[in-house]
N, C-alpha and C positions, 0 to 999 in steps of 0.2 A: 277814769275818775268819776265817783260817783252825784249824782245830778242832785240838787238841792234846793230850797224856796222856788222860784219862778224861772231859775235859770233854764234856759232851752238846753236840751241834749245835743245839739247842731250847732252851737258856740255863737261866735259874735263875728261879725265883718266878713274877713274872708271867707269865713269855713259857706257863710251863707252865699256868698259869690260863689264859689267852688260847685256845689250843687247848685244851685241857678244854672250853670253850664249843661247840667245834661236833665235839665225839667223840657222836654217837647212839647209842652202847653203853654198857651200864654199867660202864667201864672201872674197876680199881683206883684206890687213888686217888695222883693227881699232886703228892704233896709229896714223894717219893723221888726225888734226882736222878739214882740210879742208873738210872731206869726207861727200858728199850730203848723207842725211839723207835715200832719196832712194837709196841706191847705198848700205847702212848698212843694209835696211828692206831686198833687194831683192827682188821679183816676190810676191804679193802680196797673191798670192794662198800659195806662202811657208809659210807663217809666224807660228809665236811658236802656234797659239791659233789654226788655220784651219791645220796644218798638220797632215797627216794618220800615217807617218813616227816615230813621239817621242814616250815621253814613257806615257803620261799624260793621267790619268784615265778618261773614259767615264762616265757623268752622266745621270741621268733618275731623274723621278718626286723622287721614291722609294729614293734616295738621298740625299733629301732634305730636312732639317728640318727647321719646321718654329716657332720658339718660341714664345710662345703665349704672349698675352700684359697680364697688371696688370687685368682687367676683366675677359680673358679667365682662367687666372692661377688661381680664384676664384672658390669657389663651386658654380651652380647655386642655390644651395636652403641650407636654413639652417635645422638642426631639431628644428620644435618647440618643447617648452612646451606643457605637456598636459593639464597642469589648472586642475589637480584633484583635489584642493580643492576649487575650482571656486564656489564662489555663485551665484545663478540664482534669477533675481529680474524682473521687469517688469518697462518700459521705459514711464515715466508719460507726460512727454515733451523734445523737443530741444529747444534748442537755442543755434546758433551759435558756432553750435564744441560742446556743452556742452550738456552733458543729466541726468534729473535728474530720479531718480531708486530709486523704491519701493524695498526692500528687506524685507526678513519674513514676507510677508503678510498675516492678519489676524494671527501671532502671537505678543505673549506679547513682544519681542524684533525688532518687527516693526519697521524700519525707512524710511528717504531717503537721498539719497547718492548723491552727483553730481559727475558725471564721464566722462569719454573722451573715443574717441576710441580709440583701440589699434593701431598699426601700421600694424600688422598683419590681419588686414581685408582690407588695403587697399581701394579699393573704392566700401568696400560692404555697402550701406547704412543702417543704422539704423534709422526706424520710431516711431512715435506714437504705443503703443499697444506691440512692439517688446517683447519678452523673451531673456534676454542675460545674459550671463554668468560673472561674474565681480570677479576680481582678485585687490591686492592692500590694499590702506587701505578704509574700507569698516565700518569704524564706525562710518560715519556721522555725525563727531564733524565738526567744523567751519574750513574752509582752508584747509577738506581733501580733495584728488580727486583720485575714482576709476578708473581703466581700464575695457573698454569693451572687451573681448579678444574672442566672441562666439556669433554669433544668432542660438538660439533654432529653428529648422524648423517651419515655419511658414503656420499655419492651413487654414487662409483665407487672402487675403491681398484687399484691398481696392484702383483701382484705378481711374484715370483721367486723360484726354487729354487736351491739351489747347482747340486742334479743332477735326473733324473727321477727317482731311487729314494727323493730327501729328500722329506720331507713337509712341513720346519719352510720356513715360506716367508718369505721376503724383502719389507716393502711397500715399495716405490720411492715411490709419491706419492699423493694422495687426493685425489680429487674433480677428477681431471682428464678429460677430454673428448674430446681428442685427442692423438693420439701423433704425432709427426714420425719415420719410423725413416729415418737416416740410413745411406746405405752409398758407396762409394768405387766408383768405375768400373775404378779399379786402384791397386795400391799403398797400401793392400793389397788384395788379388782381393774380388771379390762374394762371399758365401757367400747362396747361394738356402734353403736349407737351415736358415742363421740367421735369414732374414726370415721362412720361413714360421713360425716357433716367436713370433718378434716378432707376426703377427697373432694367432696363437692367442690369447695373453698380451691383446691387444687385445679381440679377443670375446669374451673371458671375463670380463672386465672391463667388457664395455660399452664403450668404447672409442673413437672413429673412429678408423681408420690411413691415414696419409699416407706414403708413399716417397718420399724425397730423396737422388736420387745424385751424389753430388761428384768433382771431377777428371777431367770426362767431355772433358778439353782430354789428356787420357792414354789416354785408350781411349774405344772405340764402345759406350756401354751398351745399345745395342739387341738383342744377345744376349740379353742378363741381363732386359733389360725385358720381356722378349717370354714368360719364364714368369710371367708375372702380367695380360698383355693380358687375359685373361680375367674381371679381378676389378674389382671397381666401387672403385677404386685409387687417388687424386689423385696424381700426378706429377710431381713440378720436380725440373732438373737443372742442374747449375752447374758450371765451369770457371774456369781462371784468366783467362777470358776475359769473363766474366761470369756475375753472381750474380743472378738475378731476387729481388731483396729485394722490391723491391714488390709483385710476384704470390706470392710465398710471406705479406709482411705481411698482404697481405689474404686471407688465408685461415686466420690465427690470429687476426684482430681478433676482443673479444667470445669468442675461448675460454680456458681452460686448458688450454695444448698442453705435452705432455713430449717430449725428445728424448733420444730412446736409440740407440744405434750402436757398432759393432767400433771399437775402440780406434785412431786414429791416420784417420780416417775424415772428421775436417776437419767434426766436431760445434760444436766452440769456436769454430772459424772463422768459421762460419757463425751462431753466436749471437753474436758480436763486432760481426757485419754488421749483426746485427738489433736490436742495443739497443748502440749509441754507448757506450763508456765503462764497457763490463762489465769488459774486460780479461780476459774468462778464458781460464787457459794453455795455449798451443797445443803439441803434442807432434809428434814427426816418427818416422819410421817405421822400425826397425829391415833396414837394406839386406840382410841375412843369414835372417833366420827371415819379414822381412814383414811383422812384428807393429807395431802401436801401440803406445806406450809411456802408461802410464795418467798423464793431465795431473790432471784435473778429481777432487778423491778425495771430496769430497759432493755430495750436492743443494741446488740453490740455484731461489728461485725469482726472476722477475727480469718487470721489468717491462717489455712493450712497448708503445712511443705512438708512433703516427701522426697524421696530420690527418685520416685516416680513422676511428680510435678507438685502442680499447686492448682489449689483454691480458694475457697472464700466459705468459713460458718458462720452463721448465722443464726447468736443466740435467740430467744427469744423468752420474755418471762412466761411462765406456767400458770396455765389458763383453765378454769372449770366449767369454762359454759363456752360455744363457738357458734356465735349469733350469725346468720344467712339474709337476714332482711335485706342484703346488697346486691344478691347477685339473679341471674338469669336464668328463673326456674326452667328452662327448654333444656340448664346444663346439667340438672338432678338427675337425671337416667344414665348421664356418661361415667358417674363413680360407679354405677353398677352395671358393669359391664355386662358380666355373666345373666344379668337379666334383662339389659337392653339388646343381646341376639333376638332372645325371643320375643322380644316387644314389638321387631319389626312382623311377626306374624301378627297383632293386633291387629281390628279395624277402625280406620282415619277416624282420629279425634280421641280415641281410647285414654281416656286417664289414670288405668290401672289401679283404682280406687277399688273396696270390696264390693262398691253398686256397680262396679263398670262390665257392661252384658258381651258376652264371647272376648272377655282378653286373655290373652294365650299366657301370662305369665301367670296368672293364678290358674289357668287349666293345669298347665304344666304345674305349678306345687300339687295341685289336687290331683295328681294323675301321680304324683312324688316323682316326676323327674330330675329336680334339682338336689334332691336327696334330704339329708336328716335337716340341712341346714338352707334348706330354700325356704320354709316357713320365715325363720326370721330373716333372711334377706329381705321376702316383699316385704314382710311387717314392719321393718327400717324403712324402706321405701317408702310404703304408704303413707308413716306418720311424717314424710317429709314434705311429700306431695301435699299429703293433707293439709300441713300446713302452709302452704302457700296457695293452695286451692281456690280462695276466691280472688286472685291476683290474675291466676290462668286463663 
């Protein structure tokens, strides 16, 4: 309340008794209302709070209690569930928060589920190929939806950069085994340069890599084949003249193969070939720039049976750039095989760069040991090296 004509700020009667109680001086006495309020404090060193003289307990931090807010008086962590009776199923695709799951695979109560993730993984993602654990209702009638409440540790994972310079990687798919890298004979051109970045990606991963070149009814891939004769490489090629499905089938029976390739490269086609009844969309080839037009825009995984057996494809959408910023430049030499024999004559620390002094793989080009097609081997190499060079 605000103080007005003569009225004291320290009220009348009691309020003046009240402070009297802690004045440590022998002040005048406080029945005058006129009394200046200094005149009631005294010497400013006296006062109730700074005097040595009362009786008022000394405090320390030890003193102090600070009652915790609504968060702290929380547990940080809960106990989870263990999910013992959790079924384990395999993650066929995403979409959008949603996944669908093979359960009982390859037995007679086989289905698939759509399910969500649990809360409890927080921001672990869940890809293509995953093994995860699913709790919930898990019968695959119309309107249920399971929980993902677990990923089974993951054997190999599959990834990708935007660029070399990105760090945050891209995973394609998990726990696959082999790759199919798909390329075009022509229409659109080979890029050799692409495939060597596809092995990398491969051995870095764990991987096995398979090349499959399409439309070889449009051009001679023995060019383009001819810088890889050197590498312990599986090979099928196919035209509109024929497709060896059955020698490609039997060489995914029993695995989980991904297929990856340059946009417009006739990937669909040839998974069309290989699993009856997939449908997926086939694109055609921009007659101006060359380019593929992107069909396929998730991963899917897809089943293939034979009378021989079964396995697992894995599409994937078609891609024009296959960014490395992820992986373990020590694994760049292992796509090149035929050039990592000789690398082992280098001397310790060699980075087989054009400055690097006595390395045996560029003696060997310059000596033309590797033949018509060793030039651009190292040259692939180098610009790979190069590019990760001040990482090394």
């Amino acid at each position: 309340m605000p103080v007005t004509g003569n009225q004291s700020s320290l009220g009348e009667g009691d309020d003046r008794d009240r402070i009297s109680e802690h004045v440590v001086t022998d002040a005048a006495s406080t029945d005058n209302a006129d009394t200046d309020y200094a005149d009631l404090a005294g010497d400013p060193g006296d006062t109730w709070w700074a005097s040595a003289d009362d009786d008022e307990p000394e405090f320390d931090e030890s003193s102090v209690h600070v009652r915790p807010g609504r968060k702290g008086s929380k547990p940080r962590s809960k106990t989870r569930p263990s999910h013992e009776d959790a079924l384990t199923g395999r993650i066929l695709s995403v979409d959008r928060g949603r996944y669908t799951v093979m359960l009982d695979e390859n037995l007679p109560t086989e289905r698939r589920i759509t399910t969500a993730r649990a809360s409890e993984l927080r921001k672990q993602a869940v890809v293509n190929g995953d093994r995860v654990d699913i709790v919930g209702d898990t019968t695959g009638a119309e309107g249920s939806l399971a929980r993902i409440v677990r990923i089974v540790p993951r054997d190999t994972l599959l990834r990708r950069s935007a660029d070399d310079t990105d760090a945050v990687e891209r995973v394609i798919v998990a726990n696959a085994d082999q790759m199919l890298i798909v390329v075009a004979a022509a229409n659109p051109e080979p890029r050799i340069r692409l495939v060597d970045r596809y092995l990398v990606a491969a051995y870095d991963a764990g991987v096995k890599p398979i090349l499959c070149v399409t439309k070889t009814d449009l051009a001679d891939p023995a060019v383009f084949l001819a810088n890889f004769a050197g590498l312990d490489l599986p090979v099928f090629q196919s035209g509109e003249g024929g497709m060896p499905i059955e020698a490609i089938s039997a060489a995914l029976i029993g695995h989980d193969t991904v297929f990856v390739g340059h946009s417009g490269v006739g990937k669909s086609t040839l998974v069309n070939a290989l699993v009856p009844g997939t449908n997926r969309a086939i694109g055609v080839v921009n007659t101006v720039t060359g380019r593929g037009r992107h069909t396929s825009s998730s991963t899917v995984s897809l089943r293939l049976q034979t009378d021989a057996g079964r396995g697992w494809v894995i599409d994937t959408p078609g891609v024009r750039s296959f960014g490395l910023g992820h992986i373990n430049t020590d694994n760049i030499l292992k796509a090149f095989t035929d050039l990592a024999t000789i690398a082992e004559r280098c001397p310790r620390g060699c980075t087989h760069l054009p400055n690097s002094p006595d390395c045996a793989i560029i003696e060997a080009v310059e000596a033309h040991e590797l033949g018509e097609t060793g030039r651009v081997r190292l040259d692939s190499l180098q610009r790979l090296l190069a590019t990760f060079a001040p990482a090394r």
